[in-house]
N, CA, C and O atoms as a MOPAC input file, in Angstrom:
PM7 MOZYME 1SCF
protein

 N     11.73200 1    12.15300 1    29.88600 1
 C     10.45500 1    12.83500 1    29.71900 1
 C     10.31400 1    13.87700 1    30.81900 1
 O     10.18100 1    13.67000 1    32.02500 1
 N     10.36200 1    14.86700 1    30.26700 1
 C     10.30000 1    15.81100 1    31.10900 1
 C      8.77300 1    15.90500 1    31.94100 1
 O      8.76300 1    16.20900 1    33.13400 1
 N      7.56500 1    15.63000 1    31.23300 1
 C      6.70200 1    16.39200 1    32.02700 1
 C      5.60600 1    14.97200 1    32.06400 1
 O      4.68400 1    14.93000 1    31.25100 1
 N      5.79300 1    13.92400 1    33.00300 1
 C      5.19500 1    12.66000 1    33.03100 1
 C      3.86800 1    12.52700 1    33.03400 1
 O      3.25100 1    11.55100 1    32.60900 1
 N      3.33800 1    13.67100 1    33.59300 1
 C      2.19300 1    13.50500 1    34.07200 1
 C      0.91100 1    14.10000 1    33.13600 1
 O     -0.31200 1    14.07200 1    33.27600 1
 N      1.77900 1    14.62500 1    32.15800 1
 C      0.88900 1    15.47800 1    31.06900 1
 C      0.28800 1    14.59400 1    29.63500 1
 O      0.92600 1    14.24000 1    28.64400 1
 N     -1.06400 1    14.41800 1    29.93400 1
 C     -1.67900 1    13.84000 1    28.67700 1
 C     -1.65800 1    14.47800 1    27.53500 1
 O     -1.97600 1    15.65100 1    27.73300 1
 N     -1.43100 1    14.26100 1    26.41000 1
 C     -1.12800 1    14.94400 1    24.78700 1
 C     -2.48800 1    14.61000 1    24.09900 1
 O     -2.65200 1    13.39200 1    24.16600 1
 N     -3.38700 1    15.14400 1    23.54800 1
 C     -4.40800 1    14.78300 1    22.96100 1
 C     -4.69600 1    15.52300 1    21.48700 1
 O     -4.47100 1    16.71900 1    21.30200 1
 N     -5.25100 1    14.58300 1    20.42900 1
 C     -4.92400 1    15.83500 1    19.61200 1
 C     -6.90600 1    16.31000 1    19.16000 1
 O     -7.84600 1    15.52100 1    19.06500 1
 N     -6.91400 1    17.48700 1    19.02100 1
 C     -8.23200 1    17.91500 1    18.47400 1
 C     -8.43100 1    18.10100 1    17.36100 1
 O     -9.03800 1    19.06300 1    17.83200 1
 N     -8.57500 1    18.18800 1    16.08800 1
 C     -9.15100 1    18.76000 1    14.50500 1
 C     -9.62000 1    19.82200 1    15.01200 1
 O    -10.31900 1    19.87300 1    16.02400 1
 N     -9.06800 1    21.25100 1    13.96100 1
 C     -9.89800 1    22.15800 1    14.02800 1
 C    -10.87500 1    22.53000 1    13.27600 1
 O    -10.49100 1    22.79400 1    12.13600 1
 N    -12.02800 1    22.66500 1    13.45200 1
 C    -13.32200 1    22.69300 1    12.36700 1
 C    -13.35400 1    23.36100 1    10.85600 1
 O    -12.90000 1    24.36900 1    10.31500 1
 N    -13.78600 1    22.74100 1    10.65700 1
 C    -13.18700 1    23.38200 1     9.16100 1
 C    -14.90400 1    23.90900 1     7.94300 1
 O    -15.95400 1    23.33900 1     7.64600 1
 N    -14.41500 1    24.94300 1     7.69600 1
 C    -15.92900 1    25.94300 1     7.29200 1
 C    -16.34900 1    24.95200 1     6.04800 1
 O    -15.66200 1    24.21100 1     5.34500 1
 N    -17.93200 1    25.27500 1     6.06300 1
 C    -18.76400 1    24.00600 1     5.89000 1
 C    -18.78300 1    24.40200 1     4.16000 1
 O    -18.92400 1    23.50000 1     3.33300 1
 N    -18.61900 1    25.89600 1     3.73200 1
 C    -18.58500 1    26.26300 1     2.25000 1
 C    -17.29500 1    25.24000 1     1.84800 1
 O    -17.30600 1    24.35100 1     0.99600 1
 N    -16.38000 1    25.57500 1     2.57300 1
 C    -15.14300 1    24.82800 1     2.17900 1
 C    -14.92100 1    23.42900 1     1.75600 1
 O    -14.37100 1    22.95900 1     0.76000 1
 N    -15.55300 1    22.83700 1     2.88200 1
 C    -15.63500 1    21.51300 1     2.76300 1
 C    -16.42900 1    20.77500 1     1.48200 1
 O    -16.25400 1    19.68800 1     0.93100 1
 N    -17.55700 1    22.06700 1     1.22400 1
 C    -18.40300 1    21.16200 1     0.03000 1
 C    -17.54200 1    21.47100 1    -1.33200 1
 O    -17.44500 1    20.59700 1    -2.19300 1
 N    -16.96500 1    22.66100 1    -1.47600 1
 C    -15.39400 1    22.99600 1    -2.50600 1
 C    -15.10700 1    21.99300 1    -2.86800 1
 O    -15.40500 1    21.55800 1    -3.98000 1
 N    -14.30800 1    21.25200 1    -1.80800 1
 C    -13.34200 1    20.37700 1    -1.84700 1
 C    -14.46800 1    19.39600 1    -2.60900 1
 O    -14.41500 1    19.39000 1    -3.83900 1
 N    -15.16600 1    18.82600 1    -2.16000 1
 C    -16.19600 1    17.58300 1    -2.72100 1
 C    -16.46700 1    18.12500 1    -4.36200 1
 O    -16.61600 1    17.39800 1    -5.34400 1
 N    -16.47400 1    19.11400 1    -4.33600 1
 C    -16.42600 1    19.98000 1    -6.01500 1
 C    -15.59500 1    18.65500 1    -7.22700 1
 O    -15.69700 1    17.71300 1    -8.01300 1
 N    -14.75900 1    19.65900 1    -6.46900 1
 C    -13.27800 1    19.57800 1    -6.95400 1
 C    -13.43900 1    17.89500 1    -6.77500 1
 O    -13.76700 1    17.31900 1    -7.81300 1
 N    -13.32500 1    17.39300 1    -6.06800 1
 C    -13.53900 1    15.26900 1    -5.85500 1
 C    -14.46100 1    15.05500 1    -7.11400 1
 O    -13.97400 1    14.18600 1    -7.83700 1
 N    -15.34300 1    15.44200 1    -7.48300 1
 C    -16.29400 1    15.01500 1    -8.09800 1
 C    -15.94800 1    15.58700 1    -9.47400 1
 O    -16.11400 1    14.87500 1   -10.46400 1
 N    -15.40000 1    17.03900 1    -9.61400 1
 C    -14.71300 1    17.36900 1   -10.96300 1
 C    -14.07300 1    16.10300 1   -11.47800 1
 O    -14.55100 1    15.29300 1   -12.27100 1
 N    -12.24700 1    16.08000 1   -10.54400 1
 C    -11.63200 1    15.27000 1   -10.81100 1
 C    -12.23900 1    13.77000 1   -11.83200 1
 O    -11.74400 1    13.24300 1   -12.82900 1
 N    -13.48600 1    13.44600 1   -11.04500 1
 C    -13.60300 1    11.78500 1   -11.50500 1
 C    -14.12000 1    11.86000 1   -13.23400 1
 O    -13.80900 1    11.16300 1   -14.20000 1
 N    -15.36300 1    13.45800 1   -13.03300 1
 C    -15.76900 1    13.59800 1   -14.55500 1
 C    -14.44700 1    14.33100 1   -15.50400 1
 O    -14.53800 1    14.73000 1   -16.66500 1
 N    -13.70100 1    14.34900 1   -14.96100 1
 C    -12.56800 1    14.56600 1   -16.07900 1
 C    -12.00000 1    13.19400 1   -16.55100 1
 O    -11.87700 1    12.89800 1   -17.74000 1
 N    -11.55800 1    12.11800 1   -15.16700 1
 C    -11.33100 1    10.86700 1   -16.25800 1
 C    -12.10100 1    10.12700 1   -16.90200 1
 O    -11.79300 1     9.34500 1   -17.80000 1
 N    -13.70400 1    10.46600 1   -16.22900 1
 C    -14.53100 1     9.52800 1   -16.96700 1
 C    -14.68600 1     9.94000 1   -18.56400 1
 O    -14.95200 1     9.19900 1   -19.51000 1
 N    -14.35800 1    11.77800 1   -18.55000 1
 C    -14.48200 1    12.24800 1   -20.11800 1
 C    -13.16500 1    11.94100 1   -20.68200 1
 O    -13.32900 1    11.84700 1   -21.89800 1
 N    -12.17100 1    11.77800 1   -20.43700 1
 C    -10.54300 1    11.19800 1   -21.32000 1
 C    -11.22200 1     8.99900 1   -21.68900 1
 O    -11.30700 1     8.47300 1   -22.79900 1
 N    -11.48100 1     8.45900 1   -20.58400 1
 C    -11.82100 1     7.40000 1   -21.05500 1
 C    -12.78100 1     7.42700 1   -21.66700 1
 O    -12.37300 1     7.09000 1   -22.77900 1
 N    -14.55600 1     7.71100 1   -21.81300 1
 C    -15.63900 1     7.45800 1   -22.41500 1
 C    -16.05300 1     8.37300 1   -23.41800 1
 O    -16.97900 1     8.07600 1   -24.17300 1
 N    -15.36800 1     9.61600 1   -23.50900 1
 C    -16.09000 1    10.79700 1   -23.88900 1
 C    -16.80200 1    10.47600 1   -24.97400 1
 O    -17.97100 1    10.77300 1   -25.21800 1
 N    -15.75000 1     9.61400 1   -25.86200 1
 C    -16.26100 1     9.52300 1   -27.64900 1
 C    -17.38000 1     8.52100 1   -27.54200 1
 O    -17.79300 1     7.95000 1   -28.55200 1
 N    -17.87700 1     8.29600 1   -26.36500 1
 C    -19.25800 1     7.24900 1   -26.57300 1
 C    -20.39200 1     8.07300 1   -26.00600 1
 O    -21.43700 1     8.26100 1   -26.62800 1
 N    -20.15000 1     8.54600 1   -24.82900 1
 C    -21.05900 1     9.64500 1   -23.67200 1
 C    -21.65300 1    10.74600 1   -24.44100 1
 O    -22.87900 1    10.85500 1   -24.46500 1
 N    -20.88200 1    11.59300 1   -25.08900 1
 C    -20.61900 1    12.98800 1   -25.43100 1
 C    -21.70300 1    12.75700 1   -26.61800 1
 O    -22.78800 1    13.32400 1   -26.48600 1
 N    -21.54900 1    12.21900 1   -27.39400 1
 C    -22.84300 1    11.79000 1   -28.69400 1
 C    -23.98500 1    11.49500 1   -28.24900 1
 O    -25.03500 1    12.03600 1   -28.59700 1
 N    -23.84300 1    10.45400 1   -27.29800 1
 C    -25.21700 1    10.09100 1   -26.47200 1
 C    -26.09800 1    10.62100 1   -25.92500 1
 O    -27.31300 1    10.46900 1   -26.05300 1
 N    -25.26400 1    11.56200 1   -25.00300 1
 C    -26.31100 1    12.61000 1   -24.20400 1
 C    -26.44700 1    14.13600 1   -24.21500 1
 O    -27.10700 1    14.96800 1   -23.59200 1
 N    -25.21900 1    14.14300 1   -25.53600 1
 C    -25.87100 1    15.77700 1   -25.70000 1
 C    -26.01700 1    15.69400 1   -27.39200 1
 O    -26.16800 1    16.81100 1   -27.88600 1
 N    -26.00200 1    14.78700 1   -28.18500 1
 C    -26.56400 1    14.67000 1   -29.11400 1
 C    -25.01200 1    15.46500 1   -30.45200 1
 O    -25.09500 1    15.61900 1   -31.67100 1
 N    -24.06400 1    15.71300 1   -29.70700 1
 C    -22.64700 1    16.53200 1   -30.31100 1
 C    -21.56000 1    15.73900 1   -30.80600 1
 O    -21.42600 1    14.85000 1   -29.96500 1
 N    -20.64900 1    15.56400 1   -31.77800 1
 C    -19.67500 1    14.69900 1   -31.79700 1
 C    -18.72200 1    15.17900 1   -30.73400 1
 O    -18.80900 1    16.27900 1   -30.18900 1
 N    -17.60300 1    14.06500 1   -30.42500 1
 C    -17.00000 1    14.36100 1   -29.49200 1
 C    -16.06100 1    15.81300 1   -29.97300 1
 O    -16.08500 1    16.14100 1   -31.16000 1
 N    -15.35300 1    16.52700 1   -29.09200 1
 C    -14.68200 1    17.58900 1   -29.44400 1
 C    -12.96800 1    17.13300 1   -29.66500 1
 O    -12.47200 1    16.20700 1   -29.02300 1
 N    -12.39200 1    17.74000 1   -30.41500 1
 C    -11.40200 1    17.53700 1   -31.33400 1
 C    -10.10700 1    17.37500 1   -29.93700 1
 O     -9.09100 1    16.68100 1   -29.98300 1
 N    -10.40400 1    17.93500 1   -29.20400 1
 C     -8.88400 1    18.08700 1   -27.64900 1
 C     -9.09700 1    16.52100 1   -27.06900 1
 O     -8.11600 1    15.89500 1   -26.66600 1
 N    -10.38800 1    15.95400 1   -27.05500 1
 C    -10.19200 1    14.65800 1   -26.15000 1
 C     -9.32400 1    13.79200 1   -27.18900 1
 O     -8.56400 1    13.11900 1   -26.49200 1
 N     -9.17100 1    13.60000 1   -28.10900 1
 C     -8.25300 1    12.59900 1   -29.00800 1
 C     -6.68800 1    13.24800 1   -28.48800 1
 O     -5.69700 1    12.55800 1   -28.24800 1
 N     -6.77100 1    14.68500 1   -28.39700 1
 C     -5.08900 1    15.37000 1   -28.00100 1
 C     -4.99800 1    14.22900 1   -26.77400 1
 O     -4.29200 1    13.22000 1   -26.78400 1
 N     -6.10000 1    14.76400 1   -25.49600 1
 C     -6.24100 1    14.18000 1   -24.24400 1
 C     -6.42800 1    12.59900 1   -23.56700 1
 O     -6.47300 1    12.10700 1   -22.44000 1
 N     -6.50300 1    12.16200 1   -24.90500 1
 C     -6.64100 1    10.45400 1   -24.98100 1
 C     -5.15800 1     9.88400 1   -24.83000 1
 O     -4.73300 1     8.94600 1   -24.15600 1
 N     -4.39400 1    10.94900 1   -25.85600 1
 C     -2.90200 1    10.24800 1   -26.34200 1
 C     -2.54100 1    10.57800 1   -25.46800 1
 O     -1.39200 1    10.16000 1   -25.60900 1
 N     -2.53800 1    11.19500 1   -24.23500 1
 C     -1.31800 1    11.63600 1   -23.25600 1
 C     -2.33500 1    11.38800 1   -21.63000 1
 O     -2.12200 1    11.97500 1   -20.57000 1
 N     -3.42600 1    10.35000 1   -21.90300 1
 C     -4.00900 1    10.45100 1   -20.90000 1
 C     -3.18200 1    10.02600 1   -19.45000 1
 O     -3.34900 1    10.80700 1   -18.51400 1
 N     -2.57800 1     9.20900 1   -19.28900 1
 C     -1.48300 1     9.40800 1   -18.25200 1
 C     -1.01100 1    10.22900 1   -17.13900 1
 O     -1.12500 1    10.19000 1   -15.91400 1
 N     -0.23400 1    11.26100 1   -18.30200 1
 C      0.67600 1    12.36800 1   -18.03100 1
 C     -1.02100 1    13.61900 1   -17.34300 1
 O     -0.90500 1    14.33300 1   -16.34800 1
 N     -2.20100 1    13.54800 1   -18.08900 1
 C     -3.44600 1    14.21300 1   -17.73500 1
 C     -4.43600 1    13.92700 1   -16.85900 1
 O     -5.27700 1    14.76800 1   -16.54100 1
 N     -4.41400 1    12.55800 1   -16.33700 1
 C     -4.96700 1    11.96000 1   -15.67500 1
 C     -4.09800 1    12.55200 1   -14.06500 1
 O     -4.60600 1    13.17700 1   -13.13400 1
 N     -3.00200 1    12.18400 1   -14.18700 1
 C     -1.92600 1    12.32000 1   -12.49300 1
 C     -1.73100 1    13.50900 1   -12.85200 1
 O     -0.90400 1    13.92500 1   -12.04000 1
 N     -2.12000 1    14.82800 1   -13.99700 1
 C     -1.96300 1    15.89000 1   -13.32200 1
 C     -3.10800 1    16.35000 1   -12.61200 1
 O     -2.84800 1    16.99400 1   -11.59600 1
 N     -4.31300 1    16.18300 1   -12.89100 1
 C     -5.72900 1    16.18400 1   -12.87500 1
 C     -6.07100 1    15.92200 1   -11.25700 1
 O     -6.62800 1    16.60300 1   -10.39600 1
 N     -5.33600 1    14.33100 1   -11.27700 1
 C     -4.98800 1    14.09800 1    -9.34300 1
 C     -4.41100 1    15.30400 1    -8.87400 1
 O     -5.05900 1    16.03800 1    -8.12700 1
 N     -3.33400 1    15.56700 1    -9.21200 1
 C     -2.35000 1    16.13700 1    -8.26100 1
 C     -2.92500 1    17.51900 1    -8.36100 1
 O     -3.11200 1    17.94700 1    -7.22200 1
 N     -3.23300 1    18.27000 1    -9.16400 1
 C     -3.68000 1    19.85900 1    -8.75200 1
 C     -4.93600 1    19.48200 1    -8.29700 1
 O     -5.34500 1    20.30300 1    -7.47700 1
 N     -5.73100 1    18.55500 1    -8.50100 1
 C     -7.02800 1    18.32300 1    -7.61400 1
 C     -6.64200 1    18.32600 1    -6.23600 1
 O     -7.24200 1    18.99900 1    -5.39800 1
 N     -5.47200 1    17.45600 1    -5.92300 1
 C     -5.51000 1    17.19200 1    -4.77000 1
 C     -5.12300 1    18.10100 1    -3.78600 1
 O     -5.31100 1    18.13200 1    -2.57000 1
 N     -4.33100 1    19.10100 1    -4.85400 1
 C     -3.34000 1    20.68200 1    -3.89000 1
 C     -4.74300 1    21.52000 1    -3.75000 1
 O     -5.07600 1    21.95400 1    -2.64700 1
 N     -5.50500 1    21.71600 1    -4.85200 1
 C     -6.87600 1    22.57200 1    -4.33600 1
 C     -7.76700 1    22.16300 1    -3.19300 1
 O     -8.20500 1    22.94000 1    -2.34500 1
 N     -8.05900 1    20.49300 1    -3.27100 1
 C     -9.02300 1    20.28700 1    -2.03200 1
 C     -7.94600 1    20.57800 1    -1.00600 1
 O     -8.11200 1    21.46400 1    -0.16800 1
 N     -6.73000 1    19.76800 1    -1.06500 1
 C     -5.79400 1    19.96500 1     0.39000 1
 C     -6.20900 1    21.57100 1     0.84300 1
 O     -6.82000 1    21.87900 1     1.86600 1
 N     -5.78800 1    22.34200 1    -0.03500 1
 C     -5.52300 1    24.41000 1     0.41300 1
 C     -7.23200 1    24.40000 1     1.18500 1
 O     -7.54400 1    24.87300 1     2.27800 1
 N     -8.31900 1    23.53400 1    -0.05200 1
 C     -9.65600 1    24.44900 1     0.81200 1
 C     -9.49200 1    23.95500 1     2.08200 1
 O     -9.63600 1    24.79100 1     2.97500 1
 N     -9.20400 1    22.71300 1     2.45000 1
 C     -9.71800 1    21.99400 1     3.78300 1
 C     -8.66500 1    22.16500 1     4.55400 1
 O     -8.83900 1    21.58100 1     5.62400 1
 N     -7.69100 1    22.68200 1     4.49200 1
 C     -6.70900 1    23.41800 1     5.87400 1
 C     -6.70600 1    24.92200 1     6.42600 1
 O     -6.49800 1    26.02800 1     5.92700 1
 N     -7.04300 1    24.42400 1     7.71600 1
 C     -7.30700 1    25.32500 1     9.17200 1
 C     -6.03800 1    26.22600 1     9.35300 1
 O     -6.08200 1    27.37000 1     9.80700 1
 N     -5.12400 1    25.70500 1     9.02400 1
 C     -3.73900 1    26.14200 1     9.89300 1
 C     -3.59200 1    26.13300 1    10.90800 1
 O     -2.61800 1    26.66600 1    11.44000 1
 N     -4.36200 1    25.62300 1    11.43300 1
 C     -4.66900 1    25.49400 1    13.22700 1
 C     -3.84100 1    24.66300 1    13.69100 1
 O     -3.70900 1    23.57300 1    13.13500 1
 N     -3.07600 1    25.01500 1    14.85800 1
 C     -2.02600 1    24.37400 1    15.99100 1
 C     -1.93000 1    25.38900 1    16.42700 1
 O     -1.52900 1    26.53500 1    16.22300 1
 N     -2.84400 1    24.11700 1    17.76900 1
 C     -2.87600 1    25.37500 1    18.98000 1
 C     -3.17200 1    24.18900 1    20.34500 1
 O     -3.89200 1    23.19200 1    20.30900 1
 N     -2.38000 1    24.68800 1    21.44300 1
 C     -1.87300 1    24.05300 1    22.54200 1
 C     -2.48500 1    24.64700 1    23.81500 1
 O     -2.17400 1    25.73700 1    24.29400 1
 N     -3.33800 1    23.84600 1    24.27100 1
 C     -3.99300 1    24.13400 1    25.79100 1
 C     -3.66600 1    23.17500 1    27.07200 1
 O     -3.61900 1    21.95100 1    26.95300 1
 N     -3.51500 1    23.63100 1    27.90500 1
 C     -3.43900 1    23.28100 1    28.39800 1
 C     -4.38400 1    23.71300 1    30.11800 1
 O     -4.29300 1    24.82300 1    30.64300 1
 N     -5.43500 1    22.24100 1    30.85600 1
 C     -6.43300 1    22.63600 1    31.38500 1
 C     -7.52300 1    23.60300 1    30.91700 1
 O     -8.15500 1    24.47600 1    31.51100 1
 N     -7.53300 1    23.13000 1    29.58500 1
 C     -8.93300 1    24.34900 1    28.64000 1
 C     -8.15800 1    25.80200 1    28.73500 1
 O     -8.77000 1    26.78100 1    28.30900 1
 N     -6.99600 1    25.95700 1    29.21100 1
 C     -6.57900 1    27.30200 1    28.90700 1
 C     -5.85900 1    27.22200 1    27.83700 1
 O     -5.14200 1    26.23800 1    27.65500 1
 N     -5.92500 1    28.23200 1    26.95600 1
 C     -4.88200 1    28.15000 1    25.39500 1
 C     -3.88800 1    28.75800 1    25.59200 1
 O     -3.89100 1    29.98400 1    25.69800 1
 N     -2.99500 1    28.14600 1    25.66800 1
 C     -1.36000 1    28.79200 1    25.61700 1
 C     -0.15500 1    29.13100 1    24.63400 1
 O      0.89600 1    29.74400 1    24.81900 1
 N     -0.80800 1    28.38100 1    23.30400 1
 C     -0.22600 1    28.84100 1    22.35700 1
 C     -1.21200 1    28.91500 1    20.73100 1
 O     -1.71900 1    27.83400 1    20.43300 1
 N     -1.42200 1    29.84900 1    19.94200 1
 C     -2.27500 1    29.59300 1    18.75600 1
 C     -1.40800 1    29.89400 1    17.53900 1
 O     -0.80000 1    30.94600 1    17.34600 1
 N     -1.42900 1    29.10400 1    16.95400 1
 C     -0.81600 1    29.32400 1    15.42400 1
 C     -1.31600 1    30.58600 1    14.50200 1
 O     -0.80700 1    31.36600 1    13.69700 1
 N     -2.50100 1    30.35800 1    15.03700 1
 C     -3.76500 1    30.93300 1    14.09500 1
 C     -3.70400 1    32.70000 1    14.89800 1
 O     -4.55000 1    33.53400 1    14.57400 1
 N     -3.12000 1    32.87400 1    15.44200 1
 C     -2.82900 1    33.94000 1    15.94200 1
 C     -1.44000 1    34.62900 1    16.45600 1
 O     -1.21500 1    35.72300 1    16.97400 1
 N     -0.60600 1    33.53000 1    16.09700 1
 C      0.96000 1    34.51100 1    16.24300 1
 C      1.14000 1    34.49900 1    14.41400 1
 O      1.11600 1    35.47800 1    13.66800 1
 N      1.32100 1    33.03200 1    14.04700 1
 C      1.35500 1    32.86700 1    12.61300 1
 C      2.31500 1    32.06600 1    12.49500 1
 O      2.69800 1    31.77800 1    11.36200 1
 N      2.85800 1    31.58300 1    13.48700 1
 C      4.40300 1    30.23600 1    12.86100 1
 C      3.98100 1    29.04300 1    14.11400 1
 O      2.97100 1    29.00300 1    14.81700 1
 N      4.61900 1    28.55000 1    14.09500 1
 C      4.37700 1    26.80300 1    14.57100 1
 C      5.76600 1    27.36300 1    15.60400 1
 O      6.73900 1    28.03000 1    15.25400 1
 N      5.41900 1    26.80200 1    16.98100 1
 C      6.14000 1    26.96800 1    18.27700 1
 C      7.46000 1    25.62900 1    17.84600 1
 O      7.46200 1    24.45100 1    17.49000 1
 N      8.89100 1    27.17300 1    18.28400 1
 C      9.97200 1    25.46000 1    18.57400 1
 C      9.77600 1    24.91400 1    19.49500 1
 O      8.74200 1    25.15900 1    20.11600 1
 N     10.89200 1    23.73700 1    20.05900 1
 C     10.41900 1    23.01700 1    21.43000 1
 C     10.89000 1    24.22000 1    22.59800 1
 O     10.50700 1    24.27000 1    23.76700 1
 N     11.51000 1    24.83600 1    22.14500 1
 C     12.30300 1    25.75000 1    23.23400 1
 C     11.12100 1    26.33200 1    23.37300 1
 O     10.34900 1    25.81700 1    24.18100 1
 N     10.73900 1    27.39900 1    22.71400 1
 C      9.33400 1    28.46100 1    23.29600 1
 C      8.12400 1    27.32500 1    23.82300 1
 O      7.53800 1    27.50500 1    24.89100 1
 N      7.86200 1    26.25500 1    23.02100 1
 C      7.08600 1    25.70600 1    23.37300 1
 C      7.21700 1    24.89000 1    24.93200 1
 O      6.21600 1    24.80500 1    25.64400 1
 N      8.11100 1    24.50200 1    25.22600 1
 C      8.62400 1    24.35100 1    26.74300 1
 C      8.62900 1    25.63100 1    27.55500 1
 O      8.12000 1    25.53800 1    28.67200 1
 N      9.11400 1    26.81200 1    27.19100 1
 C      9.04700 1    27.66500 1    27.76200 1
 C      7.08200 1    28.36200 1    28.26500 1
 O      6.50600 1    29.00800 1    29.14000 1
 N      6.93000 1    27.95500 1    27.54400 1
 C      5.28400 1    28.45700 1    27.96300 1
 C      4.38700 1    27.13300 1    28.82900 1
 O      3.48400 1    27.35100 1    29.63700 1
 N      4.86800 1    25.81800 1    28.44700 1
 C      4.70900 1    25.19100 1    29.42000 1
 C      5.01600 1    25.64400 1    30.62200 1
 O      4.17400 1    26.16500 1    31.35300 1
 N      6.43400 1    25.46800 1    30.99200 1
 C      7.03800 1    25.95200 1    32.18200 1
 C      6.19500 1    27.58300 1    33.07600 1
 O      6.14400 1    27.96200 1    34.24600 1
 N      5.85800 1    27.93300 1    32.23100 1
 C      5.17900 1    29.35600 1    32.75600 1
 C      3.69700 1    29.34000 1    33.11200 1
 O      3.12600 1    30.16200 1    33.82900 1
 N      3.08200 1    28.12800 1    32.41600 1
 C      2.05300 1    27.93000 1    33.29000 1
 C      1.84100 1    27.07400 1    34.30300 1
 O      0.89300 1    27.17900 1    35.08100 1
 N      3.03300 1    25.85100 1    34.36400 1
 C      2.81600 1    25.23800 1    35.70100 1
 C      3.50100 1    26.02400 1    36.65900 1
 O      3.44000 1    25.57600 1    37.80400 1
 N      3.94300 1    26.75200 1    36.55100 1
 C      4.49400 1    27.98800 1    37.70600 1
 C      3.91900 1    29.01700 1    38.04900 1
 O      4.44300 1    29.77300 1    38.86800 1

């Protein structure tokens, strides 16, 4: 270990508050999409007074394969809204390296190297 004496801590970087409610969108889309593949043909008559529409019987037979895609692009949209890209390295409240401002993630080499340049 090169540098013994140095505490590693990690921070979250804040993440914009439009964004965050996106993502809860999108959470809450997701669930009324399976609740409409499982219930629709009972719900859909009930409370808007309509027979069900002709795609949920398509969307019934392959609910599966529609359901885990439903997860998975749900989950790539909330993931994209709610990431910062942020990695960024201070050291004594001084910032010595920002992601968010060169644009790539430090190797260990540069990243040692800028250590080294501020305890010197």
């Amino acid at each position: 270990m090169e540098y013994p004496l140095m505490t590693i801590t990690k921070v979250n970087h804040p993440k914009p508050l439009a964004k965050t409610i996106l993502s809860w969108v999108v959470y809450i889309a997701q669930g009324l999409v399976v609740l409409f593949i499982y219930s629709g043909e009972q719900l859909i008559p009930k409370i808007f007074k309509l027979p069900a529409p002709a795609i949920l019987a398509k969307l019934k037979q392959k609910q599966f394969v529609v359901i885990m895609a439903v997860i998975m692009v749900g989950g790539w949209i909330s993931n994209w809204l709610t990431a910062t890209g942020a990695f960024e390295v201070s050291i004594e409240d001084k910032l010595i390296f920002s992601k968010l401002t060169t644009g790539h993630l430090p190797g260990n080499a540069e990243l040692k190297t800028l250590i080294d340049r501020f305890i010197q």
